[in-house]
Structure formats: C-alpha cells, structure tokens
NUDREN-255057 format. One record per atom (N, C-alpha, C): residue in one letter; x, y, z. Coordinates in steps of 0.2 Angstrom, whole numbers, padded with zeros to 4 digits, always signed. Atoms other than C-alpha are relative to their C-alpha. Example, Ala and Ser with C-alpha at 12.3 -4.5 7.8 and 13.67 -1.06 7.14 Angstrom:
2
A+0004-0006+0000
A+0062-0022+0039
A+0004+0006+0000
S-0004-0006-0001
S+0068-0005+0036
S-0004+0005+0003
This chain:
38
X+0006+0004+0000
X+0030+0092+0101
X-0003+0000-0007
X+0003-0002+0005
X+0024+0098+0086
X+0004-0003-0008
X-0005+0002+0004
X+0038+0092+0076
X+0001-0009-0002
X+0002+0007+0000
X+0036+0076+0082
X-0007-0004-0004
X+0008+0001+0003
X+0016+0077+0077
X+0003-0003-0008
X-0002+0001+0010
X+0023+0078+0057
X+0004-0004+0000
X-0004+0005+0003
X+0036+0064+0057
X-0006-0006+0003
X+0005+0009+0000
X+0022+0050+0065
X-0005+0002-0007
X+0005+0001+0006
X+0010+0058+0050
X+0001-0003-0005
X-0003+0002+0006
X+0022+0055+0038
X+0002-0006+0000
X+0000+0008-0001
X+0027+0039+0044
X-0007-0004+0001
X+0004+0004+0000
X+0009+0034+0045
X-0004+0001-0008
X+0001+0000+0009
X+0005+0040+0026
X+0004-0004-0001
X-0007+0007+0004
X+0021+0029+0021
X-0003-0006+0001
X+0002+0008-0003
X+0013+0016+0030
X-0006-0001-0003
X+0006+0001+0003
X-0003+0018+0023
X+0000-0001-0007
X-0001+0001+0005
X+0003+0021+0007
X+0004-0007-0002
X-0003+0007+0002
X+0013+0003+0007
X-0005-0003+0002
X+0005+0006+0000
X-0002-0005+0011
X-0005-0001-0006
X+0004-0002+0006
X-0013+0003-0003
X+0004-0003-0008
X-0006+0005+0005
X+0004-0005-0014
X-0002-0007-0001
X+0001+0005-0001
X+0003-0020-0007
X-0006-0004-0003
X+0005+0003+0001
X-0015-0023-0010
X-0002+0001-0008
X+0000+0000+0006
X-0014-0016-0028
X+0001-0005-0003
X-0005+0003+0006
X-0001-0026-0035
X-0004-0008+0005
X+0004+0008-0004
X-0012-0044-0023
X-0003+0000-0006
X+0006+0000+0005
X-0026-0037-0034
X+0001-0002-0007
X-0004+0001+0005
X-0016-0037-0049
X+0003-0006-0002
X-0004+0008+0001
X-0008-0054-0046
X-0007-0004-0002
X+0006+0004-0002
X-0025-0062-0043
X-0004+0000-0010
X+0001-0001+0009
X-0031-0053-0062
X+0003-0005-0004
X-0003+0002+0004
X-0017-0058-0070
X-0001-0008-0001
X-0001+0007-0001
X-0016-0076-0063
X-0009-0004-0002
X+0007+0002+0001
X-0037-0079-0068
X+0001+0003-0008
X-0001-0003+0007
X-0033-0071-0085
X+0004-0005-0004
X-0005+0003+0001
X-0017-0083-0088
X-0005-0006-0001
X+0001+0009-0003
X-0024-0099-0081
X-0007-0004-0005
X+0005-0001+0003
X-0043-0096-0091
X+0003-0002-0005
C-alpha cells in the first residue's frame, strides 16, 4: 500500500513536472517569436 502511495507521487511530480516544461518553453516560444518578428 504504501509503496504504491510513492510510485503515483512520483508519477504525479513527473507529470507536473512535464507540464511546468511545457509551459516554459510555450512561454519562451511566444518571447522569442515577439522578439524576432518586432
């Protein structure tokens, strides 16, 4: 039971963490491409 608890955490950090990626590098496109185009 217990053991289970710490593999969904850590699948739900990984998950969290590929969202917080995600949204970086959007944010980062978005800079870049307003920076370029200007």
């Amino acid at each position: 039971m217990r053991h289970n608890q710490t593999r969904t955490n850590k699948m739900l950090n990984y998950r969290t963490s590929l969202y917080w990626g995600l949204l970086l590098i959007f944010v980062l496109a978005v800079l870049f491409s307003n920076y370029f185009f200007n």
